[in-house]
TORVEX-669417 format. One line per 2 residues: their letters; for each residue x, y, z of C-alpha. Coordinates in nm, 4 decimals, decimal comma, padded with zeros to 6 digits. Example, Ala and Ser with C-alpha at 12.3 -4.5 7.8 and 13.67 -1.06 7.14 Angstrom:
as) 01,2300 -00,4500 00,7800  01,3670 -00,1060 00,7140
//
This chain:
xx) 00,3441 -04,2125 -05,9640  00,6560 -03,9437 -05,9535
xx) 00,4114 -03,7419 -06,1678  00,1735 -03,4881 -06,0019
xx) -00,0563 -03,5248 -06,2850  -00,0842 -03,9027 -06,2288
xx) -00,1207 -03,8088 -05,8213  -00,3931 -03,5842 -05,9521
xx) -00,5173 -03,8275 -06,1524  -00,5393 -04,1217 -05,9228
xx) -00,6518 -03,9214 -05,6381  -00,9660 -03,7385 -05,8016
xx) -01,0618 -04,1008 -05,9401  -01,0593 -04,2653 -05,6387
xx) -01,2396 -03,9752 -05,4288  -01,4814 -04,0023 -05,7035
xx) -01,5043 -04,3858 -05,7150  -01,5784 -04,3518 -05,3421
xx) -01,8389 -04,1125 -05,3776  -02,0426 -04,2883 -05,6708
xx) -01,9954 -04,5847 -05,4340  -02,1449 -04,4186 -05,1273
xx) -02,4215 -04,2510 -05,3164  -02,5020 -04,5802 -05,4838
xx) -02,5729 -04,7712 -05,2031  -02,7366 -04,5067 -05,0458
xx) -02,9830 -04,4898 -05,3660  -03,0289 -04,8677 -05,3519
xx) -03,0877 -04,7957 -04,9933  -03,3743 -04,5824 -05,0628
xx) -03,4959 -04,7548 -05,3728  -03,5288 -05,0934 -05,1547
xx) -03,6777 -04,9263 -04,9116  -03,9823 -04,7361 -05,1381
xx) -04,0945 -05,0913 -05,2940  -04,0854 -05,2578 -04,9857
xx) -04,3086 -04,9980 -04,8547  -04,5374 -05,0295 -05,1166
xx) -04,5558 -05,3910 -05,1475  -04,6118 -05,3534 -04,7809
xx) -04,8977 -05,1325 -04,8520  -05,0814 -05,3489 -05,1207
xx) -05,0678 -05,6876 -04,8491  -05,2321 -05,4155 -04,5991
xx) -05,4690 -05,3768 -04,8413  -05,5623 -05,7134 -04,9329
xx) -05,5256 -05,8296 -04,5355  -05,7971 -05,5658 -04,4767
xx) -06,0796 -05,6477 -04,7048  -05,9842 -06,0111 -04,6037
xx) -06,0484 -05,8725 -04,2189  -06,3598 -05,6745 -04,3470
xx) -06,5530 -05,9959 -04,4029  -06,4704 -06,1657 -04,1308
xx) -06,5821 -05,8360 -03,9171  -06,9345 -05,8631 -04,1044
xx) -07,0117 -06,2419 -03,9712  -06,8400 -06,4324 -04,3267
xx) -06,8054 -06,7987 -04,2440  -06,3776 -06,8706 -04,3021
xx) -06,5093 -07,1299 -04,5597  -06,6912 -06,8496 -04,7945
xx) -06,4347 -06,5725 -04,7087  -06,3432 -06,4380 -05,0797
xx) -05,9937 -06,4669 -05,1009  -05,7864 -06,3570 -05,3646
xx) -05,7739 -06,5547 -05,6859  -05,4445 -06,4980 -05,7877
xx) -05,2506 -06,6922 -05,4646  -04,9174 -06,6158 -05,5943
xx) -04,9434 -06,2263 -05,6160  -05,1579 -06,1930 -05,2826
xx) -05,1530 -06,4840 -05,0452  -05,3335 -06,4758 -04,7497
xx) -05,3594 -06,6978 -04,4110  -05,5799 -06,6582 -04,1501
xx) -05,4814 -06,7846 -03,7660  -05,6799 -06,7633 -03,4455
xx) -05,6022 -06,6742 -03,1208  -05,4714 -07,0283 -03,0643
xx) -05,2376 -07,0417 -03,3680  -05,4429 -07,2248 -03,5731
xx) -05,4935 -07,1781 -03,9507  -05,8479 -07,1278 -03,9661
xx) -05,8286 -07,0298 -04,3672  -05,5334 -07,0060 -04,6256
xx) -05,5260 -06,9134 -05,0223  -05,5810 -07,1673 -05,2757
xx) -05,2648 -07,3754 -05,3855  -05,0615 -07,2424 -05,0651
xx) -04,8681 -07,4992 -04,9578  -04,6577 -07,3003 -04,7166
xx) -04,6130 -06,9908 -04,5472  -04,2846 -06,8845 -04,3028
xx) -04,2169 -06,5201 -04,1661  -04,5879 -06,4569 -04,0344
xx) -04,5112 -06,6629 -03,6966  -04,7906 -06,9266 -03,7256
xx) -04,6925 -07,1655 -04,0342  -04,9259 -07,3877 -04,1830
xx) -05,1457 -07,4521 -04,4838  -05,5079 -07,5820 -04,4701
xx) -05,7700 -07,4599 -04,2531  -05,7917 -07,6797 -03,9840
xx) -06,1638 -07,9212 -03,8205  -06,3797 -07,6524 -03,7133
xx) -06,2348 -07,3763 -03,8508  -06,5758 -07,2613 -04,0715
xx) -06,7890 -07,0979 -03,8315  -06,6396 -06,7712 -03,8712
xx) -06,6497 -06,4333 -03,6267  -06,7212 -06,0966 -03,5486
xx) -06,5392 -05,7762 -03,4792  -06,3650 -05,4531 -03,4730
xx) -06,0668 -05,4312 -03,7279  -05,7740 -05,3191 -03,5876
xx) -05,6157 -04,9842 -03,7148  -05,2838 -05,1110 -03,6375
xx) -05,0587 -05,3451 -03,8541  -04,7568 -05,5242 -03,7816
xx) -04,5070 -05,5625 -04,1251  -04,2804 -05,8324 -04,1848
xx) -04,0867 -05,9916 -04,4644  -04,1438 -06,3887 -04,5502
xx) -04,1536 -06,6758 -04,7932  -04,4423 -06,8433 -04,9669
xx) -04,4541 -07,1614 -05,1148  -04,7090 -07,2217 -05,3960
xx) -04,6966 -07,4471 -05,6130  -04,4233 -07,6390 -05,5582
xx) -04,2166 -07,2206 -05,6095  -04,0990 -07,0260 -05,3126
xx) -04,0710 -06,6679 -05,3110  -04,0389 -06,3551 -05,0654
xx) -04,3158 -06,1633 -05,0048  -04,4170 -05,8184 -04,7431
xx) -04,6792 -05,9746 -04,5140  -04,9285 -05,7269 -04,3203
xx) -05,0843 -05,8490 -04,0132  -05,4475 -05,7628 -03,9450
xx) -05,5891 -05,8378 -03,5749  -05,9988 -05,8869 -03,6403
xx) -06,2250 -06,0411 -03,3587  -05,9710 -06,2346 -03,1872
xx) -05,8094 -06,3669 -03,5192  -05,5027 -06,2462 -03,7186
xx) -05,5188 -06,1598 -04,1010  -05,2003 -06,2385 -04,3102
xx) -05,1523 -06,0986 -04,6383  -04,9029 -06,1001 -04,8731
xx) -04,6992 -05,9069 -05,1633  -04,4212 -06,0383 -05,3978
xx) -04,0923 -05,8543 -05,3781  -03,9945 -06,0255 -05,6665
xx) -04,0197 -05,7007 -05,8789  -03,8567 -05,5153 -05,6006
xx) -03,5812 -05,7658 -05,6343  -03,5504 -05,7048 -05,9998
xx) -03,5718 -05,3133 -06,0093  -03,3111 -05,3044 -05,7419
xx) -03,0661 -05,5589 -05,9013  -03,1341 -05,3873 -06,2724
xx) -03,0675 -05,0201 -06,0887  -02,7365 -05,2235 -05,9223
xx) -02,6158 -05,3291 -06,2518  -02,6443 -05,0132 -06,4785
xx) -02,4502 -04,8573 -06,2228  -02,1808 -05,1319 -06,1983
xx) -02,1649 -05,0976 -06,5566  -02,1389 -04,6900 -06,5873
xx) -01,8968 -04,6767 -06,2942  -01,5804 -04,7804 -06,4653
xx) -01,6608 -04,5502 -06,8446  -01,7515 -04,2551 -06,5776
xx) -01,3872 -04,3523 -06,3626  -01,2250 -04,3458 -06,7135
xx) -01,3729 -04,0000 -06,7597  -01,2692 -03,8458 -06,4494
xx) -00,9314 -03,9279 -06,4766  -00,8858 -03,8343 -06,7937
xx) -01,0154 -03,5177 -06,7529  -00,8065 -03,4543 -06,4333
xx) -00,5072 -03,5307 -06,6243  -00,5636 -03,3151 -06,9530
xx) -00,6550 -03,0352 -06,6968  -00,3943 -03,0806 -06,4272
xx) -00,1273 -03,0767 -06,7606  -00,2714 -02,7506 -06,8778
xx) -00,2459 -02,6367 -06,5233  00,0919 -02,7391 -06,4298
xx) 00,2194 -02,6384 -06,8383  00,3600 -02,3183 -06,7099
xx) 00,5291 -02,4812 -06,4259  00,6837 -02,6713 -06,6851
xx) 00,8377 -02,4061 -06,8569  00,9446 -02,2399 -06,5207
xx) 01,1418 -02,5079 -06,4349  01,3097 -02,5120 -06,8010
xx) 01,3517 -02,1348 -06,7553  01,5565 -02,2034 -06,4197
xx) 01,7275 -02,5475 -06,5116  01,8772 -02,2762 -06,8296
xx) 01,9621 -01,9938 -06,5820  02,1160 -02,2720 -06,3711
xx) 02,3348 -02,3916 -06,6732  02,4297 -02,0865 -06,7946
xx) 02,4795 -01,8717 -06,4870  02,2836 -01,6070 -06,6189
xx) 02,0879 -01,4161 -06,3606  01,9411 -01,1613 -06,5603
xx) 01,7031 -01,4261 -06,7222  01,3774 -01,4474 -06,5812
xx) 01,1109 -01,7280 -06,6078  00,7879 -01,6508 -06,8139
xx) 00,5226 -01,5655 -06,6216  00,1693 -01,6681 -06,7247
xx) -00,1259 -01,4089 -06,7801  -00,3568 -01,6008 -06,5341
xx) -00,3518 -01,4576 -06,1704  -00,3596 -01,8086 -06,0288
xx) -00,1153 -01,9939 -05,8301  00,1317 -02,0262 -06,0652
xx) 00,1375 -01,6908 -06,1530  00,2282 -01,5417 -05,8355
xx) 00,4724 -01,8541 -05,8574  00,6142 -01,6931 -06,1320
xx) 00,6666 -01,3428 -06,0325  00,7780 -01,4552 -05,6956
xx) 01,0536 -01,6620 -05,8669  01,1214 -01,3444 -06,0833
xx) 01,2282 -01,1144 -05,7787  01,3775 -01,4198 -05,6132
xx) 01,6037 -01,3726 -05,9050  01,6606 -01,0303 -05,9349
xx) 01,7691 -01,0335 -05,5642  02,0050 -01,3023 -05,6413
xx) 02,1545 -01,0777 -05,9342  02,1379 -00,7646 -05,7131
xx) 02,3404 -00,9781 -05,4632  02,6078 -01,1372 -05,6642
xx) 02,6656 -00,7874 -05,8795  02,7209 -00,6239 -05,5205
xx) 02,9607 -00,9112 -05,3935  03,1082 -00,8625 -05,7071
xx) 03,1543 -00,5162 -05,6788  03,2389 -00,5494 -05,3357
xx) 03,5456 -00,8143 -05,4141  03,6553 -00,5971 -05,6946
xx) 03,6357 -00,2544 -05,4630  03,7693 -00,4203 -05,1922
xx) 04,1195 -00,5266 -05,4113  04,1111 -00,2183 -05,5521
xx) 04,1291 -00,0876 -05,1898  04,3739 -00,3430 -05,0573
xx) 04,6386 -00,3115 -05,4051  04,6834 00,0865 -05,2975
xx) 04,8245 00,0510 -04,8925  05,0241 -00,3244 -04,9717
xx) 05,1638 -00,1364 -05,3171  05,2606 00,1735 -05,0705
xx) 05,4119 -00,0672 -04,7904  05,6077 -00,2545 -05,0345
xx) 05,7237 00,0045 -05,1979  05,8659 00,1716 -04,8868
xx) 06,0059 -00,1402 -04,7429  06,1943 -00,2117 -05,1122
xx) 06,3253 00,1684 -05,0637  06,4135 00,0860 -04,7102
xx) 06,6010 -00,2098 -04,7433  06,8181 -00,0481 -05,0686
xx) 06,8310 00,2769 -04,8984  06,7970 00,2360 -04,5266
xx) 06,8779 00,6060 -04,4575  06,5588 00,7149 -04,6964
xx) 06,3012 00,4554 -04,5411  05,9799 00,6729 -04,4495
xx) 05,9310 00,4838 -04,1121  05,5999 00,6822 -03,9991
xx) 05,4463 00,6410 -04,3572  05,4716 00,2856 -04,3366
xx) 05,3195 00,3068 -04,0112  05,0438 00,4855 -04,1657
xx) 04,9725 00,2140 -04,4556  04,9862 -00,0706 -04,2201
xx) 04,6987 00,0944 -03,9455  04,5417 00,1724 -04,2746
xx) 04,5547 -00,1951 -04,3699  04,4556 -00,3262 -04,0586
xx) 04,1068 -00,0960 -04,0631  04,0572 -00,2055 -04,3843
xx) 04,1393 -00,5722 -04,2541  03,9062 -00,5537 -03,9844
xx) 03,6229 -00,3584 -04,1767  03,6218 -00,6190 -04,4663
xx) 03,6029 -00,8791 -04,1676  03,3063 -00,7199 -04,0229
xx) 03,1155 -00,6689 -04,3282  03,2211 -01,0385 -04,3852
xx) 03,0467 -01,1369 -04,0619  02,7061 -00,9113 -04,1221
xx) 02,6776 -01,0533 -04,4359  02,6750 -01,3958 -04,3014
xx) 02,3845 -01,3001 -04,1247  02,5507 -01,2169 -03,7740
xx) 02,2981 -01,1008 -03,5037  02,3822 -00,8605 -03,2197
xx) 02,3539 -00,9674 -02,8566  02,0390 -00,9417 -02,6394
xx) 02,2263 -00,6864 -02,3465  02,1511 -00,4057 -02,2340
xx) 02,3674 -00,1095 -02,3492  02,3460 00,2633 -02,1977
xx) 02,4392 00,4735 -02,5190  02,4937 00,8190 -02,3016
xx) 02,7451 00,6240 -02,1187  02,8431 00,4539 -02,4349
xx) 02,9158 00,7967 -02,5911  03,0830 00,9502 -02,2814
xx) 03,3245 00,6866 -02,2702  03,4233 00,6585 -02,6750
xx) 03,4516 01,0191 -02,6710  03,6912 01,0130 -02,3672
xx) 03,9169 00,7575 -02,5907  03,9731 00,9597 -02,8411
xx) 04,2313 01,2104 -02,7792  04,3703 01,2681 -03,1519
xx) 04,0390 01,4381 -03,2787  04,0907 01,7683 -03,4663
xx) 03,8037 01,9197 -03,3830  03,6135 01,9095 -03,0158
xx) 03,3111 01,6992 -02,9253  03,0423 01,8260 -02,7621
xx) 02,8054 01,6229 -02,5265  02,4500 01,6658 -02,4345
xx) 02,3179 01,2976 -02,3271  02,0573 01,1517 -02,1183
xx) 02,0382 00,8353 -01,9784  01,8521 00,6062 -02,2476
xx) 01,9294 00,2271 -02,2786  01,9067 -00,0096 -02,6554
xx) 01,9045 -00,3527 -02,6734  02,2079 -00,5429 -02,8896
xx) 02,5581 -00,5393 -02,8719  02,8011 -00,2770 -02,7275
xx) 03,0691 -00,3530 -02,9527  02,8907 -00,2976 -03,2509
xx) 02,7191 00,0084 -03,1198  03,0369 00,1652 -03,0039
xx) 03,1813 00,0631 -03,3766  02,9003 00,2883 -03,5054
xx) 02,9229 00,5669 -03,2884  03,3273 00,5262 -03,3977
xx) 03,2210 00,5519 -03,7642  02,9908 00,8406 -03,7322
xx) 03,2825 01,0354 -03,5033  03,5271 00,9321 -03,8050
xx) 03,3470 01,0861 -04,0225  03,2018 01,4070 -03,8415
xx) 03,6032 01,4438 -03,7637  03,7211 01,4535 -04,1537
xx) 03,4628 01,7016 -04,2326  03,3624 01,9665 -03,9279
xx) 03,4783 02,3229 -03,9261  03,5625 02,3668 -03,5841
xx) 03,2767 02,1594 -03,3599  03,0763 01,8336 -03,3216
xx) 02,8193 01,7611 -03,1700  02,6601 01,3952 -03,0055
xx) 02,2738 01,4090 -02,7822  02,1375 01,0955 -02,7049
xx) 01,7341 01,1180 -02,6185  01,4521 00,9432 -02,5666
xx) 01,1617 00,9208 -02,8096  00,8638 00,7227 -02,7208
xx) 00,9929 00,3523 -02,7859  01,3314 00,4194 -02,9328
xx) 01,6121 00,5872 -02,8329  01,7818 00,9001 -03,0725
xx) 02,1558 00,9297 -03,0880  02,2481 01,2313 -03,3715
xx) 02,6209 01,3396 -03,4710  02,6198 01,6623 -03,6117
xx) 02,9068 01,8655 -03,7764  02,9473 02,2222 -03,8998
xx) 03,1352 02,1662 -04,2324  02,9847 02,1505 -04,5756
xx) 02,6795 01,8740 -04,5351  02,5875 01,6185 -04,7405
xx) 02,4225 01,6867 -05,0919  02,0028 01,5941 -05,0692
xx) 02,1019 01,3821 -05,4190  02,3790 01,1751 -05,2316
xx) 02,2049 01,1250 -04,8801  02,1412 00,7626 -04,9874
xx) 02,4784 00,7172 -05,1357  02,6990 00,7168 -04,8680
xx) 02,5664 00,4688 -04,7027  02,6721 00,2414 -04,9869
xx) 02,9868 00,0320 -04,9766  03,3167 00,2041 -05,1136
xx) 03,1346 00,5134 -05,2389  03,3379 00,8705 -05,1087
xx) 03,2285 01,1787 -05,2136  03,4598 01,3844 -05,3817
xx) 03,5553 01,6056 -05,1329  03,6548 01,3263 -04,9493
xx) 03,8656 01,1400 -05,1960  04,0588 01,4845 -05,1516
xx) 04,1680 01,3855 -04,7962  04,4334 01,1657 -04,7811
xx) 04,2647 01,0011 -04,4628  03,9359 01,0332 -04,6267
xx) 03,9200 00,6088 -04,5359  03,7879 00,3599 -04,7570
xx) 03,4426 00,4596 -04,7277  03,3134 00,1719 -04,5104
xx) 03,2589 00,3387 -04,1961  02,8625 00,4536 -04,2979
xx) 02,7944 00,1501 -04,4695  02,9131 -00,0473 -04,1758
xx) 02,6912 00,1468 -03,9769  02,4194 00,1458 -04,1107
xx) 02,4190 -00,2855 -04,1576  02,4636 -00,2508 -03,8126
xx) 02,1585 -00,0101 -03,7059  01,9317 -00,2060 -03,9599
xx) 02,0121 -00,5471 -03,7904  01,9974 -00,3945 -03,4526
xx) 01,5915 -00,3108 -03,5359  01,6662 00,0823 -03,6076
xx) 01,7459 00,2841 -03,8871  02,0131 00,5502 -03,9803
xx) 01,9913 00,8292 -04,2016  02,1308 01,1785 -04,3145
xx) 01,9896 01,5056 -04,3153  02,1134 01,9040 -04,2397
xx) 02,2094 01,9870 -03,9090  02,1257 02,3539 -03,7519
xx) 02,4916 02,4740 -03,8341  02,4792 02,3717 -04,1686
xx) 02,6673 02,0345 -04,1690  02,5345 01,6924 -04,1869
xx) 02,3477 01,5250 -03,9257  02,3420 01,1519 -03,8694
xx) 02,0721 01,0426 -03,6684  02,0557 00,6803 -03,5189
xx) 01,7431 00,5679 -03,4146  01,7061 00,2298 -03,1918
xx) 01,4463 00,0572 -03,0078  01,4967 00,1146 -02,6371
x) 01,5749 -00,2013 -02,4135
//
């Protein structure tokens, strides 16, 4: 039973088991129920023409009875339960409420009447003959007596219990059919999710992500199962080349400032006199922004959410820009009060980036505004030097990626500052992008939901 085809199986065979079951009693049911009406209907008949003579004056003694006792029996009672006349060789009657078998003294003279349109049903047994069987009595009210007539139910009996049987006996071939047909189909069915799971038990084995499962021309289920799995996959791949990438960047990176630092303190402690004291400085703040930018990327990756407070980014902006009193270039300010939701450490490590980077490439000005726009809030950093390239818009917000002009600059940084920021607008709900500012330069524009 650890096989969904034999779950299949089982299951359709028993809802269908249940069903026949259900719909063969309820035939039965109704098959019972149609010959016990009509055997009811032929003892109305007889107990009628036996009521019509004794409405025209016929003596009990002469009434003409049916001949044939066992297929139409018939007892006549007065009003004071007496048998006043009973069918030939009847040697008992029970179900019709007044038993008996013989007409009793007296019982010849006979009477008149109206016969009554109603009839009263019931189900009894006959003995005749020394045999009992059932029989559907009708109940005739004529003149102050009471007609009973009866039908066998013997072929009821039989048509029922030969119905009863041929179904018993189809049941279990038809149960046999239905699961065998559920299994062959659910196989076919489930074949492709077969070979999916051979598809991924190889990837698994082999560690080869650019494999993909087969994917089956139906548009079923499965199907979409299949292509699903497919760009499960090629996420996967996308995401282990870039951590791959990233590790190997990231060395890369780290090998340059720790080869510089080492190298310097060697010199140093050979040569104390030529130690460059400020350039080691340099490499070891370098380090530690590296440090500290690897760590953050570290944390966003693990899926690290911002806070729920309430941050003021004009305030936010007056404040970083009062902190930073080494810029080349000035900043200009034109902010109005607008608040975001998330965290104000992260925000203010953004607005840091973008600064950073409008710093290493204005001419002579840059420029922050912070406005309101409908449901979000709009801070921009624009510079006046060269822009950013349409073609390479997308680029730098990728990890480790410097334009050329940049790689130029000695402090032209890692290049994690825009990829950093923009992690950090995407999983604060807002986006960040790059586009020409009015001077010329490039023009960052961060756009959050407002608090």
């Amino acid at each position: 039973m650890r096989s969904v085809r034999a779950r299949t199986a089982l299951g359709a065979t028993l809802v269908v088991a249940l069903a026949l079951v259900v719909a063969g009693a309820a035939l039965l049911g109704v098959l019972r129920g149609n010959l016990v009406d009509q055997a009811g209907l032929q003892a109305e008949v007889t107990a009628r023409s036996v009521a019509s003579q004794i409405a025209a004056g016929t003596p009990y003694r002469r009434l003409d009875l049916p001949d044939d006792t066992e297929e139409h029996p018939v007892q006549v009672v007065d009003g004071d339960g007496r048998v006043v006349a009973v069918g030939e060789d009847v040697e008992r009657i029970e179900g019709t409420g007044s038993p008996g078998t013989r007409a009793v003294a007296g019982g010849a003279a006979g009477t008149r009447g109206e016969v009554s349109e109603d009839v009263d049903h019931a189900t009894g047994e006959v003995t005749v003959d020394g045999g009992t069987a059932t029989y559907r009595f009708a109940a005739v009210e004529v003149g102050g007596v009471t007609v009973h007539a009866g039908a066998p139910l013997a072929a009821e009996e039989a048509t029922v219990a030969g119905v009863r049987d041929a179904m018993l006996a189809a049941l279990v071939p038809l149960l046999l059919v239905v699961a065998g047909v559920t299994w062959l189909v659910t196989r076919r069915a489930l074949k492709p999710v077969e070979g999916i799971r051979r598809e991924m038990a190889a990837i698994t084995g082999s560690e080869d992500l650019s494999r993909r499962v087969p994917v089956p021309a139906t548009r079923d289920e499965v199907a979409r199962l299949a292509r699903t799995t497919n760009e499960t996959l090629a996420a996967l791949e996308a995401s282990v080349e870039r951590q791959r990438r990233f590790v190997a960047d990231a060395s890369h990176e780290l090998r340059s400032p720790v080869a510089s630092l080492r190298t310097q303190l060697e010199v140093g402690a050979a040569h104390p006199e030529l130690l460059d004291l400020p350039g080691a400085v340099a490499d070891t703040v370098r380090l530690q922004r590296l440090a500290a930018d690897l760590l953050l990327l570290a944390r966003l990756d693990a899926g690290e959410r911002p806070g729920r407070g309430r941050v003021d980014l004009a305030a936010l902006v007056r404040q970083e820009v009062a902190q930073r009193t080494g810029d080349r270039v000035p900043v200009r300010i034109e902010a109005e009060e607008a608040e975001a939701g998330g965290s104000r450490g992260q925000l203010a490590r953004v607005l840091g980036n973008l600064l950073d980077n409008a710093q290493r490439h204005a001419g002579t000005a840059v420029w922050v505004t912070v406005r309101r726009a409908g449901r979000h809030v709009v801070l921009t950093v624009a510079d006046d030097g060269a822009g950013v390239p349409e073609p390479e818009r997308e680029r730098v917000f990728e990890r480790f990626v410097r334009l050329d002009d940049a790689r130029s600059r000695d402090e032209g940084g890692a290049g994690l500052g825009l990829a950093i920021a923009r992690d950090v607008a995407v999983r604060h709900g807002g986006t960040l992008t790059v586009g020409r500012a009015a001077s010329g330069g490039a023009l960052f524009e961060l756009r959050l939901p407002a608090a």
